[in-house]
Structure formats: C-alpha cells, structure tokens
C-alpha positions as CSV (number, residue, x, y, z in Angstrom):
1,X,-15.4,-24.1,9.5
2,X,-14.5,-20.8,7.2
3,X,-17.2,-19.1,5.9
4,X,-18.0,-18.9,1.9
5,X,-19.2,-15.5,0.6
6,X,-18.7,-15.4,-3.2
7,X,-17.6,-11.6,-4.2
8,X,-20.4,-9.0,-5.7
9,X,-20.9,-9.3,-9.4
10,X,-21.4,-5.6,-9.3
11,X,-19.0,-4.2,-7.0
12,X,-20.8,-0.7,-7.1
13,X,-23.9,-2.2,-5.6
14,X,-21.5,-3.7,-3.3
15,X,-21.7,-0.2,-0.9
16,X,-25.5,-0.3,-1.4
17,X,-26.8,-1.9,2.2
18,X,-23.3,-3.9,2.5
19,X,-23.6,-4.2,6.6
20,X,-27.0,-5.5,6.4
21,X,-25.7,-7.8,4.0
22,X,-22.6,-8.8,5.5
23,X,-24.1,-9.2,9.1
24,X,-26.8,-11.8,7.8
25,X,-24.5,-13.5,5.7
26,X,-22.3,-13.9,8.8
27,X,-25.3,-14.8,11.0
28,X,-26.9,-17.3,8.3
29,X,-23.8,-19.3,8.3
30,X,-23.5,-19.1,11.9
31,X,-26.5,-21.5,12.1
32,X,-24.5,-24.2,10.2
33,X,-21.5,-23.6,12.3
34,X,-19.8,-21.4,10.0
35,X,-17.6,-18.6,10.8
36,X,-15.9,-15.8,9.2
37,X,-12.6,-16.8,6.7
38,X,-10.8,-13.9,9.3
39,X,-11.8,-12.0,12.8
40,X,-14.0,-9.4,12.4
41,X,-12.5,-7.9,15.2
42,X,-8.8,-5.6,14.4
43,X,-7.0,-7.0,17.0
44,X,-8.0,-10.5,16.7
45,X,-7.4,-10.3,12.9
46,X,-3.7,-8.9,13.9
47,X,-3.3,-11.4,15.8
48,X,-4.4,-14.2,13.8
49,X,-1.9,-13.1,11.4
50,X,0.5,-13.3,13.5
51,X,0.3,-16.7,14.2
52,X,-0.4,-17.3,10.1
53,X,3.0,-15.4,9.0
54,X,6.4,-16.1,9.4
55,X,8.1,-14.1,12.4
56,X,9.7,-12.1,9.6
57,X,6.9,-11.7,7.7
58,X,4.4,-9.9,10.6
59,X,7.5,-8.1,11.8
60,X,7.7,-6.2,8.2
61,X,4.1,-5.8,7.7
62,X,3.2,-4.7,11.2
63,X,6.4,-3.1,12.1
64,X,7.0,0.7,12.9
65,X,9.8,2.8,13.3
66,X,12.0,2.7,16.6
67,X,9.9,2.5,19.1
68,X,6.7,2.5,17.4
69,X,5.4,5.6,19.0
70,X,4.3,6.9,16.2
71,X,2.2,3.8,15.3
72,X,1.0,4.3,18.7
73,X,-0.2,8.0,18.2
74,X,-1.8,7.5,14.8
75,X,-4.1,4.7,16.7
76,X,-4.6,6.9,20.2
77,X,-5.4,10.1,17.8
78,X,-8.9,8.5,16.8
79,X,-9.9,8.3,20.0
80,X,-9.7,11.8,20.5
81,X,-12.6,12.0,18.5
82,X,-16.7,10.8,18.9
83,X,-19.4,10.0,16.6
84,X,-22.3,11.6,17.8
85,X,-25.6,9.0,17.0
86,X,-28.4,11.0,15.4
87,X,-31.9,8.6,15.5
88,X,-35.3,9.3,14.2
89,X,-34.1,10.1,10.6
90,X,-34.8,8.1,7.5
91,X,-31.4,6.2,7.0
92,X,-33.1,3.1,4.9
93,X,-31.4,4.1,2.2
94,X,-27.4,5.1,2.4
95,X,-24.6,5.6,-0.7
96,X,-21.0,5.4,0.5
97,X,-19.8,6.6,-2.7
98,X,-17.8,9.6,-4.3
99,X,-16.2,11.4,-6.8
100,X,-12.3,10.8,-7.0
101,X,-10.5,11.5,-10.1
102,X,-12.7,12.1,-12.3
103,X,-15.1,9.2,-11.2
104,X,-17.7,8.2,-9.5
105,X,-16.5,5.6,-6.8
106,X,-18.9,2.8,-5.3
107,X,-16.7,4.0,-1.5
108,X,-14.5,6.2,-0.2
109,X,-11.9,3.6,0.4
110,X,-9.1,3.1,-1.2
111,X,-6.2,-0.1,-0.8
112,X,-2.8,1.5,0.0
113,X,0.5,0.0,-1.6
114,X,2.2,-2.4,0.4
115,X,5.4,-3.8,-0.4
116,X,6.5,-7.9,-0.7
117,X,2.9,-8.9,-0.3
118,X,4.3,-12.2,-1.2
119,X,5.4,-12.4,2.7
120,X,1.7,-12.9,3.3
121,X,0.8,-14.9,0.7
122,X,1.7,-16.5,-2.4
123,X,-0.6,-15.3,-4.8
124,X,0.5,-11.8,-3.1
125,X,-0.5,-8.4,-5.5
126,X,-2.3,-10.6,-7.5
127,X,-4.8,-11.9,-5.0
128,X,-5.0,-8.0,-3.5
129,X,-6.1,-6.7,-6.9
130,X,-9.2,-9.5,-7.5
131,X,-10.3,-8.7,-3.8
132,X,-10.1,-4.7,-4.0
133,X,-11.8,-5.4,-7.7
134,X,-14.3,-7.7,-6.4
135,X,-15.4,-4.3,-3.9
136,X,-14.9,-1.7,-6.3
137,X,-12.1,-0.2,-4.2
138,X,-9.1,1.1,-6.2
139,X,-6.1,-0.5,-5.3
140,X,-2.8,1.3,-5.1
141,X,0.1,-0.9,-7.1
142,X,3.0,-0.7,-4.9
143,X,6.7,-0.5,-6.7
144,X,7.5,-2.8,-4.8
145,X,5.6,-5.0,-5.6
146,X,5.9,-9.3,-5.6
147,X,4.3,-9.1,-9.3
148,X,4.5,-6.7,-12.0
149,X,1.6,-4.2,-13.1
150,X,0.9,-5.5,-16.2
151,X,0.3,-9.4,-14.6
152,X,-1.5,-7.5,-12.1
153,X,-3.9,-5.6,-14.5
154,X,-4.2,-9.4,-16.3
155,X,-5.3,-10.7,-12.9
156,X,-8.0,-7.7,-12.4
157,X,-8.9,-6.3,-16.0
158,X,-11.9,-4.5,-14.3
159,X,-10.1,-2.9,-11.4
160,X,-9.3,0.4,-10.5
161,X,-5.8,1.1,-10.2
162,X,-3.3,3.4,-9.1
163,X,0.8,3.4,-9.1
164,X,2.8,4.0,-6.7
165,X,6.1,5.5,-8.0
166,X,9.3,5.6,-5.3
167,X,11.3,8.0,-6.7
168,X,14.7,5.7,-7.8
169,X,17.9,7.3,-8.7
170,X,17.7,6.8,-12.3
171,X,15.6,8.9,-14.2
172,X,15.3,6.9,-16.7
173,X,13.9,4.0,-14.7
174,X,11.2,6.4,-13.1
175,X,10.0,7.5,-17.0
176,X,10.0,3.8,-17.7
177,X,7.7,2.9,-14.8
178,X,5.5,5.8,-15.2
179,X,4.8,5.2,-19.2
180,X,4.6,1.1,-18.1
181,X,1.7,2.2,-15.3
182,X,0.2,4.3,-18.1
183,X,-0.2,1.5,-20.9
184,X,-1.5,-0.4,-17.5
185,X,-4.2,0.9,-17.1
186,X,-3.5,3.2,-13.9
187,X,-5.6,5.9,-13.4
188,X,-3.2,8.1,-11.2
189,X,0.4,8.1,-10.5
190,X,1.4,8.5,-6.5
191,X,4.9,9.7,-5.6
192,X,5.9,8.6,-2.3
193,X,7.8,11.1,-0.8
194,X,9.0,9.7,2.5
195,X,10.6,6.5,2.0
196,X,14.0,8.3,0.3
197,X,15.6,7.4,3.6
198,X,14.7,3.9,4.5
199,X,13.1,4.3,8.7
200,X,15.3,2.6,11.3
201,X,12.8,-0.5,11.7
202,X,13.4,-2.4,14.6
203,X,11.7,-5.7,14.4
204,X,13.1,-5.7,11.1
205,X,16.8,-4.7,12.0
206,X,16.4,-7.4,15.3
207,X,15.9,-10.5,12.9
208,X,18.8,-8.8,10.4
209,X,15.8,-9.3,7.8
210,X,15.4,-7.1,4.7
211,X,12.7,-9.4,1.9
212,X,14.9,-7.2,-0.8
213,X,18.3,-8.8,-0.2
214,X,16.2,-12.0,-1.0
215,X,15.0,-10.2,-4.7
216,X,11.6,-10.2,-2.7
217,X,9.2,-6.8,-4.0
218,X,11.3,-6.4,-6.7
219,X,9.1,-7.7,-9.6
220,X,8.2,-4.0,-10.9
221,X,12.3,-3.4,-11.4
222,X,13.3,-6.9,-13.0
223,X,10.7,-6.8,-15.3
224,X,11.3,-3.1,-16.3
225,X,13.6,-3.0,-19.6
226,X,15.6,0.2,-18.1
227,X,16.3,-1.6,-15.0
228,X,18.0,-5.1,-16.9
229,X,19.8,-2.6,-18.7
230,X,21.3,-0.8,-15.9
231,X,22.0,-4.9,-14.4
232,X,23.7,-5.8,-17.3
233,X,25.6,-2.7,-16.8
234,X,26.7,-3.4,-13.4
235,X,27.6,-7.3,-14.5
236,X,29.7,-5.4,-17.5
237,X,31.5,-3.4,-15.4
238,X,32.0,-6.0,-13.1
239,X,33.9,-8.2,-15.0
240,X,35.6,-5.7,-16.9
241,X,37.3,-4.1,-13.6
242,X,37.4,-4.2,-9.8
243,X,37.6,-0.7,-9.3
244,X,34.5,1.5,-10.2
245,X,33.4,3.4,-13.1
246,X,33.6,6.3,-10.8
247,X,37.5,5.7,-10.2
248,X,36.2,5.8,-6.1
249,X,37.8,3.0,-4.0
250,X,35.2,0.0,-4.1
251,X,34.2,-0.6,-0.3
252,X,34.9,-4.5,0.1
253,X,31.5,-6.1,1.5
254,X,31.4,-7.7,4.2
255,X,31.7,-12.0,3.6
256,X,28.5,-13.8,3.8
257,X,28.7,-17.0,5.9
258,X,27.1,-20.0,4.2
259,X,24.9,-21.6,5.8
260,X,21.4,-23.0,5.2
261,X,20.2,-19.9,5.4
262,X,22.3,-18.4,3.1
263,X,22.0,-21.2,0.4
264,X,18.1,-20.4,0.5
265,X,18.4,-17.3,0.0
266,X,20.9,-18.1,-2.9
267,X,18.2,-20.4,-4.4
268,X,15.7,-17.8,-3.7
269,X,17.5,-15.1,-6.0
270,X,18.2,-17.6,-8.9
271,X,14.5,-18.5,-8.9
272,X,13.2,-14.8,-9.5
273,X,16.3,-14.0,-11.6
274,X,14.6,-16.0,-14.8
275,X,12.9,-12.3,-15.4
276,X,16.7,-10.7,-15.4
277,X,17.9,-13.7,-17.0
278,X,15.3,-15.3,-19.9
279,X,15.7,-18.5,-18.1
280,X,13.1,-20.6,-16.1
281,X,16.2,-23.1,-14.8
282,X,17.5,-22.2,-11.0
283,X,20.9,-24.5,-11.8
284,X,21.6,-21.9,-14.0
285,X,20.4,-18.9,-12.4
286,X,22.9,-20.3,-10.0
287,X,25.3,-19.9,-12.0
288,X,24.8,-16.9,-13.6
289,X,25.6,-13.3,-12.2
290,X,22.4,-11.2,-13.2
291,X,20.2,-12.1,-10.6
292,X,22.4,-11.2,-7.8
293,X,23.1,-8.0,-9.7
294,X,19.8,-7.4,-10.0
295,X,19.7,-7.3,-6.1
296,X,23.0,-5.4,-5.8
297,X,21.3,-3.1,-8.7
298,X,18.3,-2.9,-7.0
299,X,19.4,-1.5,-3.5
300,X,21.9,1.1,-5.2
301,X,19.0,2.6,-7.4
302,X,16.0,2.0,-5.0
303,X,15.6,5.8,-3.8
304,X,17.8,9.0,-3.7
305,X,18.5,11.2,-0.3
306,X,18.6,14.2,-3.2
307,X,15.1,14.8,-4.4
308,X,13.6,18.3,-3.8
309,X,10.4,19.7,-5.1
310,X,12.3,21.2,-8.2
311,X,12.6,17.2,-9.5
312,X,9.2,16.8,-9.2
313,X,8.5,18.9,-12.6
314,X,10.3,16.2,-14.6
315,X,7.2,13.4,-13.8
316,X,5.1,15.9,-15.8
317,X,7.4,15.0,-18.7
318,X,7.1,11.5,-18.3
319,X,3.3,10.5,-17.9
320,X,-0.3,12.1,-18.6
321,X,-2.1,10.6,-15.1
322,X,-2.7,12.8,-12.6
323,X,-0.1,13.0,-9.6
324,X,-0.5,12.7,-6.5
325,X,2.1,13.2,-3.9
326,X,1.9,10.7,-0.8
327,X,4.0,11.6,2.7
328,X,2.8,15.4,3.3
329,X,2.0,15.8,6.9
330,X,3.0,19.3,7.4
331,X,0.4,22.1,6.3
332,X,3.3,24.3,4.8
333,X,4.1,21.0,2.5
334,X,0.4,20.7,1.5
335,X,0.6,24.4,0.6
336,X,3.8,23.9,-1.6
337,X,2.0,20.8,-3.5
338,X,-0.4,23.1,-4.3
339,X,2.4,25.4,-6.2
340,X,3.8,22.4,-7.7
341,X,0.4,21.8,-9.5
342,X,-0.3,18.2,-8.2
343,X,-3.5,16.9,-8.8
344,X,-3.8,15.3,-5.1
345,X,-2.4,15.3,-1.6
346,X,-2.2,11.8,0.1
347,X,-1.5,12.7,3.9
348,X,0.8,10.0,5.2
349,X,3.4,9.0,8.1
350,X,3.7,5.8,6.2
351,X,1.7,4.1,8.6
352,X,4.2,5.3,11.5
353,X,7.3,2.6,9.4
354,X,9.5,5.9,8.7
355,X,10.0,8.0,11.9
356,X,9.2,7.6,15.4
357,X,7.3,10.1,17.3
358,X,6.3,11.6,14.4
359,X,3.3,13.5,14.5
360,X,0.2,11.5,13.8
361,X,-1.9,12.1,10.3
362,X,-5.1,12.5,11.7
363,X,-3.8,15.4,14.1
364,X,-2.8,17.4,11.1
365,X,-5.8,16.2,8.8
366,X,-8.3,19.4,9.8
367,X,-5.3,21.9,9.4
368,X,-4.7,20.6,5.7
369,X,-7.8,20.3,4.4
370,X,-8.5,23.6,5.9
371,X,-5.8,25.1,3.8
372,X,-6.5,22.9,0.9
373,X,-10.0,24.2,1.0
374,X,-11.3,21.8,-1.8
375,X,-8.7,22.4,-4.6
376,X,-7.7,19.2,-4.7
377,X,-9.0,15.5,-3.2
378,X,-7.0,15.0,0.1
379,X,-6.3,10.8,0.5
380,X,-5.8,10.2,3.9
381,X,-4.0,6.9,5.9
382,X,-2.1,6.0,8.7
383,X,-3.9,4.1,11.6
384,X,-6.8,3.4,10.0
385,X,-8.2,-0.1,11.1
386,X,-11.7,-0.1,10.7
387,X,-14.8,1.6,9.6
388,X,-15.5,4.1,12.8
389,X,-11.8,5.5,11.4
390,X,-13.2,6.0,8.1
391,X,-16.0,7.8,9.0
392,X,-13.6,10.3,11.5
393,X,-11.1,11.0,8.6
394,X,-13.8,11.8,5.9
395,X,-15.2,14.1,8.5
396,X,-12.3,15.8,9.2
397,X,-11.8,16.8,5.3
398,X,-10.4,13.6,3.7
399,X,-11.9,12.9,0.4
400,X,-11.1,9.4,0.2
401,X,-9.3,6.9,3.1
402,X,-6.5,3.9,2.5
403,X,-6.3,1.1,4.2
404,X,-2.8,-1.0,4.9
405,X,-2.3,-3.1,7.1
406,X,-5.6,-4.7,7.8
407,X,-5.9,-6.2,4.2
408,X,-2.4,-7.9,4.5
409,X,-3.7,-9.7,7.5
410,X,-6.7,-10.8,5.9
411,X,-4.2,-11.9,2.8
412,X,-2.1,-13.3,5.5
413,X,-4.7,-15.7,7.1
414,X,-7.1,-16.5,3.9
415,X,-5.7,-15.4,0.9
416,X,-7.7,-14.0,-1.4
417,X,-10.7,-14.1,0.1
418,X,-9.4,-12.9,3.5
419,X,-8.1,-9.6,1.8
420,X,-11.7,-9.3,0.9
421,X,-13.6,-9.9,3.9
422,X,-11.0,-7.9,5.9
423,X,-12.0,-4.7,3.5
424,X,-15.4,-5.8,3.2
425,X,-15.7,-5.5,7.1
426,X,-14.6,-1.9,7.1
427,X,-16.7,-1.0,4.2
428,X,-20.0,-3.0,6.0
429,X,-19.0,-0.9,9.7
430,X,-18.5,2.3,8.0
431,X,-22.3,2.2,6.2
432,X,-23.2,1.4,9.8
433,X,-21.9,4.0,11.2
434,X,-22.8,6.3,8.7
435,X,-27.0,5.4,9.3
436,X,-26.2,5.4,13.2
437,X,-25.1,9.1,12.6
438,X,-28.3,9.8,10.8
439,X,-26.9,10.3,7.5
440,X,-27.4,8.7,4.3
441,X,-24.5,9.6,2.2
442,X,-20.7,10.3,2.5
443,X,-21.2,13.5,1.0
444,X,-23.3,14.6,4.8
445,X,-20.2,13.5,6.9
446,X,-18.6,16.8,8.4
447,X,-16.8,18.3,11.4
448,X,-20.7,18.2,12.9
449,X,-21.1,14.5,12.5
450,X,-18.4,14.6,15.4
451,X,-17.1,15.6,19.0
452,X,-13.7,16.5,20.4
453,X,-12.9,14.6,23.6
C-alpha cells in the first residue's frame, strides 16, 4: 500500500525540519502497513522505474553518451569526497535556504529541464511543476518540453520558474521563446550550450528511438507563432516545388516501411498536430501535411553547429531576465561568461547524455568557483542523486544544485506525487546531513565541512 503525504501549504516551511518530518511520516504509516509512493533508496527508485517505463522510455531518460563513462565518473567523483560529522553543537534548528536571483529560496535545489517528460508520464511538465511548486523548488521549463510554458505556469501559478532556451537556428524563434518565457512568468532565462550537437546515445541509437520523430517534446515549438509560420513555410514550399528554396539538390529520404509501428507513430503525429493545425480531429490531421512538417520543421531548426559566444549578445536584445548559460565545465569558459556579462554559470556535462569520458562536473566545480570568486551564483548538476551530493556540491562553491534524473523516476513510478516524494527525499537527507555536520544553515557549508579521500 502507497503511502499518502499531502504536499506543504507553505512550501517555504517545507525546508524547516523536513527530515524529521518526512522520517515520521514514513514511520507512522509504516504501522498501518503503508509504504513510500517510490524507494527511498537511488538505486531502487532507478530501478523501479525501470520496470514502470517503457524500454524506450528509461533508455532516454537514464541513457548517457557511448559508453556511459562519463555518467560513470560524475557518480564515482562524489565519492572522492567525505562529510566529516561534527556532534555536540546545537543543530535543533536548521534553514536550508538561500539567496538566488534576487530571492530568497526555501532550498538550495533546483529541478533541472528534462526533455519529453511525457515518456514518464502522462500528465508530464505539468505534474513536475505542481510537485517542484508544492516544495518551493524552482523548476527549470525544458524547450522541449511535452506542454507549453504558458499551460505549465496555469498548472503552477505559484511556482518558481526558469526557461531553458536551446539555441534553434532561427532567430526569430529564439526572440519568440524568450519574450513567451518572459510574459510566463520565468524568472531567468538558461542557454544550454552543449546540446548544438545531439551526443551519440547508445541505448537510444540501439532501439532506432528518437520521442521527436514522434512530435514528442515539441509542445514549446508547435505552440510558438514563429515556429507554425516557418511550418507553413516548409508546407508552401513543398508544394510549390521539389527542389529547395536554396536551389541545392533535395537529398531523397530514406522510405519508411509501414508497419504497425509506423501507423502509430502516424496517428501519434496527427494527434499533437491540432496545435499546428487548429483542429482537434486525427482523421484529418491524417490527412493534412502540417503536422508532419512540423516534425520535419522541427529537426531542421532544433539547434545550430554555428553558435559562438559573439551570438550570445543578441539574447540581451530579446528578453529582460537574467541569463544564465548552462554546459560550462572548463574554467577558461567560466572566465569568458564572465566577459560576456551573464548573470549565472550553470556547470553541466548534461548529466554525462553529450560526450563520453568527459570530465566530470564535480571535478571541475572548486576550480570554477575559485575563479568565479562570488561574482555570479554558480548552479551546479550532473550526478547528483541524493542529498549527501547536495551537501558536497554546495561545499565545494555551488550556490544552488539541480536535480534530473531522480524526479523523472519518481514521475515515472507515481506521477505527481512520486516527482514529489523523490525531491522531497533529497531535500529531507540533505537537512540531515547538514545537522549531522554540525551546522545549522546552508550558508555554514564550506571546503571545511569536508575531506578529500
């Protein structure tokens, strides 16, 4: 029997003595036979959702590049590092926020953007945003999202939000996105940085399974006004000649068998196409061309191979939210951000999906913040799975800590409330581990509070 904790109707008291809270809800319920909606424990809740998704589903969420060495190393890189206990010290009371953007934050954690969330769940972005809400954890829209930000803001009006802005290769359809995230709501606009080269992802490629060939996390584009333009563009051209507005020789693609599979997929397409089209009716989404454009539209737009840190000027011209620039792992990249005037550094491998054997986060996170030396709030992520690795990052210099992956299990297994217990566990170890460290407050975590193995 699944255990029923209702969500905090003030998420920031929700960081005020969560693990004691947590641990005797848990306990209390024990007594009846109840048990936690998700594993507490990482691997257990990884593996749980493993048996919840869809092969193709875990292998995109919890896929890395290659041969997921680097998701290896971004795991084996927190054990190179030791909490040291510190008893004897008044830790009854302990605050886990901090100041990020201007704000005062009930925790130092913040929800990363992950893609197709639908994969895990139905209610997808939607259910993500009520649960980070519900905790008072900001939650980072991803562009590729499975709904669109303003039905997300609808779903959460009093959540925290940031956007997460992949770079397309229209610049129009980047302003559009930015001043849509703006009128939003979002506080904070982060560029992702190392996705303009989609990673050679080996479960993925092994099941021949990409959720965007299906119109899957592509809800921020189809319901963008720039992006049905540049659609009914394509369809325009389309029928108006084979050959390319460029006057280049059209590559023929390659026939697609039909099969059940295929048909699916078809049906799949024509049922999100009624944002591209006006039209709720998959018989004639069928039939029309736009929402396999959109797709077609989609994958030649996505992201551009071209973008230096000269382009990055131009974002200043389309929105008023502070920037933040997501993928910088190498100190001399920090440094540049810096020049460039950003307004945050969010240190990131991508969770190890982009490159393997690249060099883990946390390896690089004392360097950075080193040379950042407090000009700007340093996000950190990449192998973070539980509180312990919240408390290591914050006290190697990161201001604030994303988690991935271990909400999309919880989404994966419970929904809703499985996104929130899987954050809520984090949250609850990390307070723990703060008063086992003999400190009361996130602002007393340092390079002291640990030890080098």
């Amino acid at each position: 029997m699944a255990q029923s904790i209702d969500a905090p109707h003030d998420p920031a008291a929700s960081s005020r003595g969560i693990s004691r809270r947590t641990q005797s809800d848990i306990y209390r319920a024990g007594i009846s036979g109840t048990r936690p909606r998700v594993p507490v424990d990482v691997d257990a809740l990884e593996a749980a959702a493993a048996k919840a998704l869809s092969a193709e589903a875990f292998a995109y969420i919890a896929g890395g590049a290659g041969a997921e060495r680097t998701v290896a190393a971004n795991r084996a890189a927190f054990g190179r590092w030791q909490v040291w206990p510190r008893p004897l010290r008044d830790v009854s009371s302990r605050d886990l926020s901090i100041d990020f953007l201007g704000a005062r934050r009930p925790t130092p954690l913040l929800l990363a953007p992950l893609g197709v969330m639908e994969m895990a769940h139905h209610d997808a972005d939607l259910a993500v945003a009520r649960a980070a809400a519900s905790l008072g954890v900001p939650y980072t829209l991803s562009n590729q999202a499975s709904a669109a930000m303003e039905e997300v803001r609808d779903a959460a009006p009093a959540g925290s939000r940031l956007f997460q802005l992949y770079w397309s290769a229209s610049d129009e359809l980047n302003a559009s996105l930015l001043r849509r995230a703006e009128a939003s709501g979002c506080e904070a606009i982060v560029v992702t940085l190392d996705t303009h080269l989609l990673g050679w992802r080996t479960r993925d490629l092994d099941l021949a399974y990409l959720p965007f060939t299906r119109a899957m996390g592509i809800a921020q584009y189809t319901s963008d006004p720039v992006f049905q333009q540049l659609v009914r563009e394509r369809v325009r051209a389309s029928s108006d000649s084979a050959v390319p507005a460029s006057g280049d020789a059209a590559e023929p693609a390659p026939p697609v068998r039909i099969t059940p599979r295929a048909v699916a997929a078809g049906v799949r397409i024509a049922r999100k196409g009624s944002a591209i089209t006006g039209s709720s009716s998959v018989r004639e989404n069928l039939r029309s061309p736009l929402p396999r454009a959109a797709v077609e539209t989609f994958l030649d737009v996505f992201s551009t191979p071209a973008l230096t840190w000269a382009d990055l000027a131009k974002a200043r011209q389309w929105t008023t939210l502070p920037i933040i620039l997501k993928g910088i792992v190498h100190p001399d990249d920090a440094i540049r951000a810096l020049d460039a005037g950003v307004d945050g550094i969010w240190i990131s491998n991508h969770g190890g999906r982009q490159i393997d054997q690249s060099v883990p986060t946390l390896e690089v996170l004392p360097t950075i913040a080193e040379r950042v030396a407090g000009r700007v709030p340093i996000v950190f992520d990449s192998g973070v799975r539980q509180g312990s690795d919240v408390f290591i990052a914050l006290g190697l210099g990161a201001t604030a800590v994303a988690l991935g992956r271990p909400y999309a299990y919880g989404l994966g297994v419970a929904g809703e409330a499985g996104a929130a217990e899987a954050v809520r566990n984090v949250l609850a170890e990390l307070d723990i581990t703060l008063g086992l460290a003999g400190l009361t407050s996130i602002a007393e975590i340092d390079r002291h509070a640990l030890r080098e193995v």
